[in-house]
N, C-alpha and C positions, 0 to 999 in steps of 0.2 A: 037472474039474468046478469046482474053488474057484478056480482062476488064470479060468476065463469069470466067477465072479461077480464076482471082485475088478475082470476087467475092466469087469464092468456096470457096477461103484459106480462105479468110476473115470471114465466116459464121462459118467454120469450129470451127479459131481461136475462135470464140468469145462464141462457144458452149463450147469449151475446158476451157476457161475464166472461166465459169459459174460455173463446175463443180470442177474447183479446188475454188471457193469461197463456195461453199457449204459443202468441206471439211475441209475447214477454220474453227478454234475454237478460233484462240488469233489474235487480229488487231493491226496492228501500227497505226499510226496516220494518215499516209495518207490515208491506207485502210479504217479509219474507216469515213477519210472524205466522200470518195469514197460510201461510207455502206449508211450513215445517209443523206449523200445530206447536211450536214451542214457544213460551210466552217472549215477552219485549224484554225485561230483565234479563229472562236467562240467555239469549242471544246478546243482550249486550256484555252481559260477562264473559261469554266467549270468544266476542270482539277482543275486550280488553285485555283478556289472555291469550289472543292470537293462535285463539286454539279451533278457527271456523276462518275459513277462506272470504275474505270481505276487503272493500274498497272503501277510502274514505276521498273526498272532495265537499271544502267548502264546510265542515266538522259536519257533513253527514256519511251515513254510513251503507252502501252500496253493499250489492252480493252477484254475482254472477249465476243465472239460474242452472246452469250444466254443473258447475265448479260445487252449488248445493247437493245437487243431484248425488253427486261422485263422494261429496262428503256425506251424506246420510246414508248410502250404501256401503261405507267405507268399512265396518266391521259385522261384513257376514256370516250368517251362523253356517257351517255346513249340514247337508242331510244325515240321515243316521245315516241311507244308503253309501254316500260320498265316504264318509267315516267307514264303515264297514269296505267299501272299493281300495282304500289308501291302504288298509290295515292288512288286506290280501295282498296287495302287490308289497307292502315292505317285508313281508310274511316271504313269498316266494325271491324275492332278489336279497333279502339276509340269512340266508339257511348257513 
């Protein structure tokens, strides 16, 4: 009976979790290790090379969670199909 409640809080908690990350707009560092799955090191190296969209105030270091967004999408692979669609139309408009 106590392992089901603890399970309840727990489900609860981590429904609640979700919903305040989703009202999240600016990330610290740890959140945004937390966000990307990429460790604290390797995000700081990217800071430091200004190679990852980031804010600094007060020597911490901010991230804007759209501006992540847009940067982890930023090199998409296309489909075979996409590849195969481009290659017909450069095919018929260079004869």
């Amino acid at each position: 009976m106590e392992n089901e409640t603890l399970k309840q809080i727990d489900e609860r908690l981590q429904r609640i979790e979700k919903m305040l990350w989703a009202q999240k707009t600016v990330l610290d560092l740890d959140e945004a290790v937390l966000y990307t799955g990429y460790s604290r090191g390797y995000l700081y190296k990217l800071t430091s090379k200004k190679q990852i969209p980031h804010y600094k105030k007060s020597r911490k270091i901010f991230f804007n969670k759209a501006e992540l967004d847009e940067w982890l999408q930023e090199q998409r692979i296309k489909t075979d199909e996409e590849i195969e669609s481009e290659a017909q139309t450069y095919c018929r408009t260079h004869k």
